[in-house]
C-alpha positions in Angstrom: -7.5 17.5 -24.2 -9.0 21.0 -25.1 -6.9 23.6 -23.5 -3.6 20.9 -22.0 -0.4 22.2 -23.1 2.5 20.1 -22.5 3.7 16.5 -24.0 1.4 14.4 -25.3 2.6 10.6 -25.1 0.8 8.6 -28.3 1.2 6.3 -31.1 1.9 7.9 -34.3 -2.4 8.0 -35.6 -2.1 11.2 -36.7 -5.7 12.7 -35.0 -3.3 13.4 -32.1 -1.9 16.1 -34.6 -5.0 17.6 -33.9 -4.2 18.3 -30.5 -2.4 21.7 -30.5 0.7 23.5 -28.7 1.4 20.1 -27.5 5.3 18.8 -27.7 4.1 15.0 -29.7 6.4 11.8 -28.3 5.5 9.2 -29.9 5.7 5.4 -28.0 8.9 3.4 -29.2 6.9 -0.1 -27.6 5.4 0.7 -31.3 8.1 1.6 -33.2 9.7 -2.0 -31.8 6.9 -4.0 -32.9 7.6 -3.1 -36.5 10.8 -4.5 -36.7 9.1 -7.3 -34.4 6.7 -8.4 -37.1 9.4 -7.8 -39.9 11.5 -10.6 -38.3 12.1 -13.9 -40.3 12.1 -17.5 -39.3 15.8 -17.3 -39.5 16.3 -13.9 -36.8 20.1 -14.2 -36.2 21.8 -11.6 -38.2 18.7 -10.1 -40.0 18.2 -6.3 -40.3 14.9 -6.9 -38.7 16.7 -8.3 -35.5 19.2 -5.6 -35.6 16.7 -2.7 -35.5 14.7 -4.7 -32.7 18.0 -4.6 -30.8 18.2 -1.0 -31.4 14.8 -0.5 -29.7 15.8 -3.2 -26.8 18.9 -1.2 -25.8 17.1 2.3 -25.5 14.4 -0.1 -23.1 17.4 -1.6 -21.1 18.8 1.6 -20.8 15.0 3.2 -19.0 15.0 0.2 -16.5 18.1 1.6 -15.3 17.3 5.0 -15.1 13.6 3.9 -13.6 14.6 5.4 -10.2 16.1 8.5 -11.3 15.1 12.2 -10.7 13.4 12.8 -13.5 16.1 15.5 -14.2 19.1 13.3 -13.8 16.7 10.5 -16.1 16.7 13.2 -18.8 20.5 14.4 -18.6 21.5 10.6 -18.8 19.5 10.0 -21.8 20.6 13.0 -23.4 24.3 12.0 -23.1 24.1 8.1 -23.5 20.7 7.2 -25.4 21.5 10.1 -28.0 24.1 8.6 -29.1 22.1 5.4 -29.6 19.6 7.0 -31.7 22.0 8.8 -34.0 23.5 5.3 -34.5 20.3 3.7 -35.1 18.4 6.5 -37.3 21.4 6.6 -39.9 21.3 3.0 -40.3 17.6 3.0 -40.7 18.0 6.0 -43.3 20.9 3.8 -45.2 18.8 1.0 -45.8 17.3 -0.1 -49.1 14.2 -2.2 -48.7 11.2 -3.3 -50.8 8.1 -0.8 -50.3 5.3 -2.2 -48.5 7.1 -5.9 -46.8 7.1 -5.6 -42.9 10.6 -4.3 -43.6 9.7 -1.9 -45.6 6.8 -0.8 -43.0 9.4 -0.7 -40.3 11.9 1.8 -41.9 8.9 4.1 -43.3 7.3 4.2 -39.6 11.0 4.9 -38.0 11.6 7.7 -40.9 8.1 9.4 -40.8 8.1 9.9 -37.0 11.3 10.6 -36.3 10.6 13.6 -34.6 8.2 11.7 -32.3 10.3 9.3 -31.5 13.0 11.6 -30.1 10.3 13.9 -28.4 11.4 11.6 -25.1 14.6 13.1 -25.2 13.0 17.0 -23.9 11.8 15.7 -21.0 12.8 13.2 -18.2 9.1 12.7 -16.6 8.1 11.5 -20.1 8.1 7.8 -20.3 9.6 6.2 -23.7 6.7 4.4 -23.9 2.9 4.2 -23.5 3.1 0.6 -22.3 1.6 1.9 -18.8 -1.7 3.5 -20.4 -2.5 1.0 -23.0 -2.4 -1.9 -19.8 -4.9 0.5 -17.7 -7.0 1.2 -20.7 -7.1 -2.5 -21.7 -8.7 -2.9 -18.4 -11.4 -1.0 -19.5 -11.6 -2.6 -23.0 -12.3 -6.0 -21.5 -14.9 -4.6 -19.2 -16.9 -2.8 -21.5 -19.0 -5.9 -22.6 -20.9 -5.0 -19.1 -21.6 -1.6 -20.2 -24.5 -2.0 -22.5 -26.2 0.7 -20.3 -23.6 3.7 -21.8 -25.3 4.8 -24.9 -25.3 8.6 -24.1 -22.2 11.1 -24.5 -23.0 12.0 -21.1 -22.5 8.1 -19.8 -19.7 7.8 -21.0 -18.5 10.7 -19.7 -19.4 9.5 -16.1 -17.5 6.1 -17.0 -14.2 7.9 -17.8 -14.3 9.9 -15.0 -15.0 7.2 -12.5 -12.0 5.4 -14.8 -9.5 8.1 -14.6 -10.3 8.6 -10.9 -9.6 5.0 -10.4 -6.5 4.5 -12.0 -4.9 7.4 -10.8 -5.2 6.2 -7.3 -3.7 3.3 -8.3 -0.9 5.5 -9.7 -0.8 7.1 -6.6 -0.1 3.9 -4.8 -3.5 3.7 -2.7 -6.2 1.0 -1.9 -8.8 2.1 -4.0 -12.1 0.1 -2.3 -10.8 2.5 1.2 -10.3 5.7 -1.2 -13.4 5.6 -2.7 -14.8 4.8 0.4 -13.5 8.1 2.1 -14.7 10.2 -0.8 -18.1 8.9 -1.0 -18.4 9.2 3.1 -16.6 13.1 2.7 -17.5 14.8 -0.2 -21.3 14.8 0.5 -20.5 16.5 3.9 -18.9 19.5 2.2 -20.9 19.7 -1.2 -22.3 23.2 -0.1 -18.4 24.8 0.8 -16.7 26.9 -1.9 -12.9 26.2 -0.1 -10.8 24.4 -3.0 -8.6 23.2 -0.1 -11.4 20.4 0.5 -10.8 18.7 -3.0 -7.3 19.3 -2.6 -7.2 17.1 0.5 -9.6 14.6 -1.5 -7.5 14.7 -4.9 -5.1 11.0 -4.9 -1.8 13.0 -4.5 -2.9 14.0 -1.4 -0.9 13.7 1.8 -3.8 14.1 4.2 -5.6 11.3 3.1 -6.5 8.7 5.9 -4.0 6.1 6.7 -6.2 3.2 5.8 -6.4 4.4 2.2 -2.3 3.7 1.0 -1.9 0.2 0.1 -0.1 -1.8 2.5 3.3 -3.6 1.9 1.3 -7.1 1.3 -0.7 -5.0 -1.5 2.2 -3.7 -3.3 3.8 -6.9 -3.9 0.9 -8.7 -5.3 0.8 -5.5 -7.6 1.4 -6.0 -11.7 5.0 -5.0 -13.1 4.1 -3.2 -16.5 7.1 -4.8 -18.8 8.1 -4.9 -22.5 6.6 -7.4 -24.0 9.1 -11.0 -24.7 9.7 -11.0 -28.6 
């Protein structure tokens, strides 16, 4: 991340701090679990349960806003979700709970990275979650049993290029066998031109990439909704 200014979507490890003139917004899919794992056999009525439906209405209110301009997504949050987290950061704030229980961890993680948490609020392209990495990188954690061969920096390197360049045509919304396809058949054919235009034309956002290489309607709907996780 050496040189990537912006907002930085994490979990509250603090290494990320090391990342600098970054805006940090930290993942409330972890704030929730928390108060998830705080919750007793008996849920109805518990503070656990209440700050768990604290983090469920701030997720209901994103699946409504999913289709949003990212503009009109963050003047909504900043006029109805605001008010939500006020509510919900005083109450955590009055509580009085025994150091150390999963209670206890919940309101200390809520009060430490408060900040964080709101840092969704500056920006409506920033999701409220990192739900949508963590699924694409588990992809990779269950594959890398296969990859005994990566034992040099450099190896693994080439793997998370070859990662990211797969997933973000997958982000993208194309068929990645006919993508890769394409780029393999066109990039050797203009390795010796200095024109950027050429991996412009390549890069997934592309709109002058081959027709075969967007997924087709059939694709799409045998595609994997990312969602929050039942309780």
């Amino acid at each position: 991340l050496k040189g990537f200014k912006g907002k930085l979507m994490t979990d509250a490890y603090q290494g990320y701090n090391a990342v600098s003139d970054v805006t940090h917004c930290y993942c409330w899919a972890h704030n929730r679990r928390y108060w998830h794992n705080a919750l007793p056999k008996e849920r109805k009525g518990s503070l656990a349960k209440i700050g768990l439906d604290y983090c469920d209405q701030l997720f209901a209110l994103e699946r409504e806003w999913a289709e949003l301009p990212w503009e009109e997504r963050h003047k909504a949050r900043n006029e109805h979700a605001r008010k939500i987290l006020d509510e919900y950061f005083a109450w955590v704030e009055s509580l009085n709970v025994l150091a150390g229980s999963n209670l206890g961890k919940a309101v200390q993680y809520t009060l430490n990275n408060k900040e964080g948490l709101l840092g969704y609020l500056s920006d409506g392209r920033v999701e409220i979650s990192n739900n949508r990495i963590e699924s694409n990188i588990r992809k990779f954690v269950i594959g890398r049993n296969n990859f005994i061969a990566i034992d040099t920096a450099s190896g693994a390197r080439a793997s998370a290029v070859c990662y990211s360049l797969v997933l973000t045509a997958q982000e993208n919304g194309l068929n990645v066998y006919e993508y890769l396809k394409h780029l393999f058949s066109e990039l050797p054919k203009r390795r010796k031109s200095k024109d950027p235009e050429i991996l412009e034309n390549c890069l997934p956002w592309s709109k002058n990439l081959p027709k075969e290489c967007y997924m087709k309607k059939e694709d799409k709907d045998q595609s994997v909704q990312l969602k929050l996780p039942e309780s």
